[in-house]
VOTORNU-684425 format. One record per residue (C-alpha): residue in three letters; x, y, z. Coordinates in steps of 0.25 Angstrom, whole numbers, padded with zeros to 4 digits, always signed. Example, Ala and Ser with C-alpha at 12.3 -4.5 7.8 and 13.67 -1.06 7.14 Angstrom:
<nodes>
ALA+0049-0018+0031;SER+0055-0004+0029;
</nodes>
This chain:
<nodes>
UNK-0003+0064+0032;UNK+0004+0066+0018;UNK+0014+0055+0013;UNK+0020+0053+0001;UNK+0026+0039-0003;UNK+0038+0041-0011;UNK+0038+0025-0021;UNK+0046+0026-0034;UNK+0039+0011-0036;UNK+0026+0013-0032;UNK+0016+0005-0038;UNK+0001+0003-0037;UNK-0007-0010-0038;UNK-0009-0012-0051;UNK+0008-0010-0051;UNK+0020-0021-0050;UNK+0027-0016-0039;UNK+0026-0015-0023;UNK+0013-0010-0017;UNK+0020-0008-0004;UNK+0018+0009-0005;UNK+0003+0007-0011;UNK-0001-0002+0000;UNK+0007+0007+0011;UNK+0001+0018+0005;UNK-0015+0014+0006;UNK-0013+0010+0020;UNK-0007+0025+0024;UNK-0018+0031+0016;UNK-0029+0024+0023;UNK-0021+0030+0035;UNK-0023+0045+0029;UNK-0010+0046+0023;UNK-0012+0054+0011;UNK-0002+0046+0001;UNK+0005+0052-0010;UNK+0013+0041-0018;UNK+0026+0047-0026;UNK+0031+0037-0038;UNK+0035+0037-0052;UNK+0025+0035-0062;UNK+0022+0022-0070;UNK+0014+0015-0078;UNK+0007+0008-0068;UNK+0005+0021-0060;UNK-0003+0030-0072;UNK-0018+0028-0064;UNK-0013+0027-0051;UNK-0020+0037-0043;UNK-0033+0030-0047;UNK-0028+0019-0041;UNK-0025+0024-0027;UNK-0032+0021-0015;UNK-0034+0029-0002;UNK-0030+0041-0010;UNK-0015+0039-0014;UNK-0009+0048-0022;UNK+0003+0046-0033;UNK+0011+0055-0038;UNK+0022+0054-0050;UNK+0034+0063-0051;UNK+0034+0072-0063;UNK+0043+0068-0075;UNK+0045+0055-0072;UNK+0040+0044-0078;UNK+0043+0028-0076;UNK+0040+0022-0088;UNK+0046+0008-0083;UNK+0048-0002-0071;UNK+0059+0002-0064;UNK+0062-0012-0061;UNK+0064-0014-0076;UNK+0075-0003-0077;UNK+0090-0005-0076;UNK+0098+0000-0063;UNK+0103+0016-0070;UNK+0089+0015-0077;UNK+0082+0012-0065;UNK+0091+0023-0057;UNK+0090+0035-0065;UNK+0074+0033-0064;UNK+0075+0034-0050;UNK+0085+0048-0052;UNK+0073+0052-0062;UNK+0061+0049-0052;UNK+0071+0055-0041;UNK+0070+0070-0048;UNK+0058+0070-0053;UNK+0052+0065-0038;UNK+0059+0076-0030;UNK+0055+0088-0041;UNK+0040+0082-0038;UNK+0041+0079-0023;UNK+0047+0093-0019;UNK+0034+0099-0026;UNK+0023+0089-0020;UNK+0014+0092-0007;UNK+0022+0089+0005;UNK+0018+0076+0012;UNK+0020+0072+0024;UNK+0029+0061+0025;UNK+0036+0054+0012;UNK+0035+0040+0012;UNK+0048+0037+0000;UNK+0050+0022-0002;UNK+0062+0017-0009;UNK+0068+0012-0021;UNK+0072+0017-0025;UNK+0083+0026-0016;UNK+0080+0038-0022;UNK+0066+0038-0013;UNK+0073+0042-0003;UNK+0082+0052-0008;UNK+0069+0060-0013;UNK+0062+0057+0001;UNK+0074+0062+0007;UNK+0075+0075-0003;UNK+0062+0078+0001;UNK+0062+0077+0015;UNK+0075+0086+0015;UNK+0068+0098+0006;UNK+0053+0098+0011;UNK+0056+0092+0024;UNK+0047+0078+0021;UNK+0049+0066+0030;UNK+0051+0052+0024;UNK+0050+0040+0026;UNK+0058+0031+0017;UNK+0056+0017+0014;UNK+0067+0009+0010;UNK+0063-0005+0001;UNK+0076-0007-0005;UNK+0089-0004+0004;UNK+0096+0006-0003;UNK+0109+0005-0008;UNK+0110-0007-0002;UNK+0103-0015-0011;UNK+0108-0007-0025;UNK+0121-0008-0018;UNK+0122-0024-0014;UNK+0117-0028-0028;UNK+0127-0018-0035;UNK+0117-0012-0044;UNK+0125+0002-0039;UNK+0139-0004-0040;UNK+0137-0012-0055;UNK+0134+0003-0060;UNK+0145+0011-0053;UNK+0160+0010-0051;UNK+0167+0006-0037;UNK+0170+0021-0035;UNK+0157+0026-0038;UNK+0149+0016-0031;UNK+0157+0021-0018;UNK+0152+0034-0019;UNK+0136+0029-0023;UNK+0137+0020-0011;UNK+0140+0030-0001;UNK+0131+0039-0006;UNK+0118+0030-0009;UNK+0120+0027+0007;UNK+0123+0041+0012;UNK+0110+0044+0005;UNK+0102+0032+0010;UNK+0106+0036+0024;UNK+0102+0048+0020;UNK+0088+0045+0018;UNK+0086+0036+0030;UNK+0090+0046+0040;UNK+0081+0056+0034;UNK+0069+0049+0033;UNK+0058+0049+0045;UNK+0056+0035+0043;UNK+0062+0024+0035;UNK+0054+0009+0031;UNK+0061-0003+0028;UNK+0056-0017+0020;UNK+0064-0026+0029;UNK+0071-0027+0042;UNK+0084-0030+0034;UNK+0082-0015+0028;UNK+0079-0009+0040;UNK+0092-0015+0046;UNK+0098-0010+0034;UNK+0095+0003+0035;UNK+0099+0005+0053;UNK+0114-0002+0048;UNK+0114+0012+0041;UNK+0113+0020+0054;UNK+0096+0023+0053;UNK+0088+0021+0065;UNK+0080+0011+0066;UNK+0069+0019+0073;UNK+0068+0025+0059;UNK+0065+0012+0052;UNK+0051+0005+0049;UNK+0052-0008+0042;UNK+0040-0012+0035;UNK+0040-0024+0024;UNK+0036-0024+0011;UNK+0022-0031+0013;UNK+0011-0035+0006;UNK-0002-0034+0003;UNK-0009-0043+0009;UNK-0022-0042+0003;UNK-0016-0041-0010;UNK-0007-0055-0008;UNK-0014-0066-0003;UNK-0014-0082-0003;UNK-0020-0086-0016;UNK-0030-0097-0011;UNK-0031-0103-0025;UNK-0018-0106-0030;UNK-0020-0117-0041;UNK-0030-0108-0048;UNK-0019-0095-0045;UNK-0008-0105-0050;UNK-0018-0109-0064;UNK-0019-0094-0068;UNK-0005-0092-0068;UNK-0002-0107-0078;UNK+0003-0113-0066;UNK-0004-0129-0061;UNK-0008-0128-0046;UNK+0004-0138-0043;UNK+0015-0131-0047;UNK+0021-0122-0038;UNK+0024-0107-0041;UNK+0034-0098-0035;UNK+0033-0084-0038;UNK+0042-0072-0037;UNK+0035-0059-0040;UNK+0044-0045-0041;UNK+0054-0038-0046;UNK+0064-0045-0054;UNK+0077-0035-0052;UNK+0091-0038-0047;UNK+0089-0039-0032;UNK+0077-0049-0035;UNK+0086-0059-0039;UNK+0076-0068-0045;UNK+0086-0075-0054;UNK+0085-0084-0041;UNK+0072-0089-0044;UNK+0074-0093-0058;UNK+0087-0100-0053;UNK+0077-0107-0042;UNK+0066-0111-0053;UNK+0077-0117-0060;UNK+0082-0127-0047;UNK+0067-0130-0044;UNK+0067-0134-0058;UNK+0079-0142-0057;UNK+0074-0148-0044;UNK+0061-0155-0051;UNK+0052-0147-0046;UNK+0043-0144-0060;UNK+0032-0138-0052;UNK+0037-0126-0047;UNK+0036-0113-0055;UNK+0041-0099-0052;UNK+0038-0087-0058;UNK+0044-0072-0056;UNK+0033-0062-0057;UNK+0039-0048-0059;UNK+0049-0038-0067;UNK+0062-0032-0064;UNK+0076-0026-0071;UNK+0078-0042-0069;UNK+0068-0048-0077;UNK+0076-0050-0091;UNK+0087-0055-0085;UNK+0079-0065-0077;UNK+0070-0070-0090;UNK+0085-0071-0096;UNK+0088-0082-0084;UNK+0076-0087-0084;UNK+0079-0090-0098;UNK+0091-0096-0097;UNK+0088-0105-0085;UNK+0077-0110-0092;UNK+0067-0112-0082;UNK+0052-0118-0085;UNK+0047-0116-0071;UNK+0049-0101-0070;UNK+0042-0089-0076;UNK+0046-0074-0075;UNK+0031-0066-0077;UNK+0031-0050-0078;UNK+0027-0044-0067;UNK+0012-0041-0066;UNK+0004-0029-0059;UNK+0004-0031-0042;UNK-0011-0035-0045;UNK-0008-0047-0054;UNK+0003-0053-0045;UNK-0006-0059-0036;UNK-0011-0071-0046;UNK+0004-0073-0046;UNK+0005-0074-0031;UNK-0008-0082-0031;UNK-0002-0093-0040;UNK+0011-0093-0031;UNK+0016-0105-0022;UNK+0028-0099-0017;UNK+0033-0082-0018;UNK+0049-0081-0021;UNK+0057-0068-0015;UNK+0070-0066-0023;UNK+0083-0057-0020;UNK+0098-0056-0026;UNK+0107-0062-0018;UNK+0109-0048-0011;UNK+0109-0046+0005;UNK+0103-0033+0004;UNK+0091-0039-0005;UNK+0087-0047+0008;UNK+0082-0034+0015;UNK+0072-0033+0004;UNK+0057-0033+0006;UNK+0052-0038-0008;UNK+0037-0036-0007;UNK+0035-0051-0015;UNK+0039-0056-0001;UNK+0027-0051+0006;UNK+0017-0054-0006;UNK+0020-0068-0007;UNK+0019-0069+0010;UNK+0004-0062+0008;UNK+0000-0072-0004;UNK+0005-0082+0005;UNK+0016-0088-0003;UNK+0027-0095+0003;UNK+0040-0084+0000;UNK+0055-0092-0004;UNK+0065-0079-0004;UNK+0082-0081-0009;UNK+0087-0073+0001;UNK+0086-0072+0017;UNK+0085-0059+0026;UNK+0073-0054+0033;UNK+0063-0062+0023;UNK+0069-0075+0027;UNK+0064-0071+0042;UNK+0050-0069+0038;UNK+0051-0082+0027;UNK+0056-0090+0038;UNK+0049-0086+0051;UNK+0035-0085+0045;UNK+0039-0099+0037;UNK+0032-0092+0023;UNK+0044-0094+0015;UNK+0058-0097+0014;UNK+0072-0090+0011;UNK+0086-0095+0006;UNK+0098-0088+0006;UNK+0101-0078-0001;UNK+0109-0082-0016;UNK+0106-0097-0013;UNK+0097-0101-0026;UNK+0098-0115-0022;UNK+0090-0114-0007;UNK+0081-0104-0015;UNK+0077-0114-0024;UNK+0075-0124-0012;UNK+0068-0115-0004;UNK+0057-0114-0018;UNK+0056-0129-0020;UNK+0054-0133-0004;UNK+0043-0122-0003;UNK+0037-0126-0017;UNK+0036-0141-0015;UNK+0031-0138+0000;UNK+0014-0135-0003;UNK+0012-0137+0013;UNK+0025-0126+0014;UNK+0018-0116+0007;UNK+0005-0115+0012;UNK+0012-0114+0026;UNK+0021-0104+0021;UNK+0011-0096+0014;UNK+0002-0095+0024;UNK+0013-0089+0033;UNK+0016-0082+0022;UNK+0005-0074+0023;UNK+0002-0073+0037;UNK+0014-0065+0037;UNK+0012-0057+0028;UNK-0002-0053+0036;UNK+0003-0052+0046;UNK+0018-0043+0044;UNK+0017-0038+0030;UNK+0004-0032+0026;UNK+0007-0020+0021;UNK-0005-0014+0028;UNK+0001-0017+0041;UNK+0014-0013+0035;UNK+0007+0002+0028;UNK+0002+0004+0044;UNK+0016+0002+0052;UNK+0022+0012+0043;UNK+0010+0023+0044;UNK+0009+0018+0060;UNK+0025+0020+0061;UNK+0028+0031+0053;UNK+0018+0036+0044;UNK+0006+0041+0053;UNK+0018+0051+0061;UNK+0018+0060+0048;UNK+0001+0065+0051;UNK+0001+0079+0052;UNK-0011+0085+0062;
</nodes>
């Protein structure tokens, strides 16, 4: 069986994104799916199919070249990209051998559309995975509407969800990150029967409990006794991780001299950040530059406690951040600033803790209580990572999908 993976942020290990489609993808191969993975072409990317295992092939689209981070770009900048990549795709794609089945994951939207383009012309099923809930989440946080006037924004709206209809009822399948999307989408008249939700996940052998923290901590400049909180991820306009610098400001306030925090990572919001950061004056916080997937982990090995961080959006809190799942796997107690379905998992399991959304005070809190509790920790990060064995190992995940929906596409 032939699939091609449709992923316009595709990276591979030595990258700073997601692994979710490379680890999906080594799994189906060893399955004898042939793999053909479809993306823009980086930096990071130029040696790429010397990398691969189990025979993976990348391909790039002709005359398109994306020179920067995407997360770095502005909204229009970061949209006519995405039009760019779009044409230049579709030109290629309508050319290439004809798979079995296309696998197209979004963001951005425009997936989709070209999944569903493509099906329409050479009569390719897809399946389509949603990671962010388009519009609704560009909607809610009125990246759309700051651009656009009353009137047009009308006529968008209607038509973004005409066209995202569009593309559910179309595809053979649909996978969702969370129950919150896959609620989401059936409120929007789709079959439920239709629907496979499958979590980010995490690499379990790539995440795992450092057993030697002091010396972890050392390598970092960090003494064994303070207690460090880590975000790692992108720092854009849903991430909202003002909220941590305003929490590292009230721990400092409170006394507590021996916490530190650190934001690993990079985004379109990083400036204005450093420029907050700046001007709260904070000693116990530092903002680092994001580093390849493979250095993160001395990072995760210093860390005490893993922070999850949203906007004060409803929509955010269907989200499936993948940071989530690598701090269960290393065994890291998780404090998040919003509720939702992550809040169940936090709470049930006891491997974390939750306030409510746009409360920075109970956030703060929530920090502190598990910073100061050693005993807390251990208990929460050994729940932790029993659930992340036992739910989100993205081999388990990588075989419901081929199970569920992928092994139906062999041809004999």
């Amino acid at each position: 069986m032939k699939l091609l993976y449709i992923h316009f942020h595709f990276s591979p290990p030595e990258g700073f994104g997601n692994n979710r489609s490379l680890d999906f993808c080594n799994e189906w191969a060893k399955k004898g799916v042939k793999i053909t993975i479809f993306t823009p072409f980086r930096s990071e990317l130029k040696t790429i199919n010397q990398r691969m295992e189990n025979g993976i092939e990348v391909i790039f689209p002709p005359f398109f070249r994306l020179k920067e981070n995407l997360h770095f770009l502005p909204f229009w900048k970061r949209m006519w990209m995405v039009f760019i990549f779009f044409f230049a795709a579709l030109w290629q794609l309508l050319r290439a051998p004809k798979p079995d089945v296309i696998y197209a994951s979004s963001t951005p939207f425009s997936i989709g559309i070209l999944a569903l383009i493509i099906k329409k012309i050479r009569g390719i099923p897809y399946i389509f995975e949603t990671i962010d809930l388009w519009p609704d989440v560009p909607l809610q946080l009125s990246v759309i509407s700051y651009q656009l006037s009353i009137l047009k924004l009308g006529i968008i709206r209607k038509m973004l969800y005409w066209v995202e209809k569009l593309i559910y009822k179309n595809a053979k399948s649909i996978v969702t990150l969370s129950e919150g999307m896959t609620e989401n989408i059936i409120a929007k008249g789709i079959l439920s029967s239709k629907i496979l939700t499958i979590p980010n996940g995490t690499n379990i052998e790539v995440f795992k409990p450092c057993l030697n923290k002091a010396s972890a901590k050392i390598k970092l400049g960090i003494t064994p006794n303070e207690i460090l909180v880590l975000y790692a991820g992108t720092i854009g306009m849903a991430n909202g991780c003002e909220a941590i610098l305003y929490a590292a400001k009230q721990i400092k306030e409170w006394g507590y001299t021996n916490i530190k925090f650190v934001v690993l990572g990079h985004g379109n919001r990083k400036n204005q950040l450093e420029q907050l950061y700046n001007e709260l004056a904070i000693d116990n916080c530092k903002i680092v530059n994001a580093v390849p997937k493979n250095e993160v982990g001395k990072y995760f090995d210093a860390a005490d406690i893993g922070l999850v961080t949203f906007a004060p959006f409803q929509i955010l809190e269907t989200n499936s951040a993948n940071k989530f799942f690598d701090y269960l796997a290393a065994g890291l107690p998780t404090c998040i600033n919003y509720e939702g379905w992550q809040k169940t998992y936090l709470h049930k399991y006891s491997c974390g803790i939750s306030a409510p959304i746009n409360q920075g005070q109970a956030f703060a809190k929530n920090i502190a209580t598990l910073a100061l509790d050693t005993q807390l920790q251990r208990t929460m990060g050994m729940n932790a990572r029993k659930l992340a064995e036992e739910m989100f190992d993205r081999k388990k995940l990588a075989d419901v999908i081929y199970k569920n929906l992928l092994s139906s596409f062999y041809t004999f």
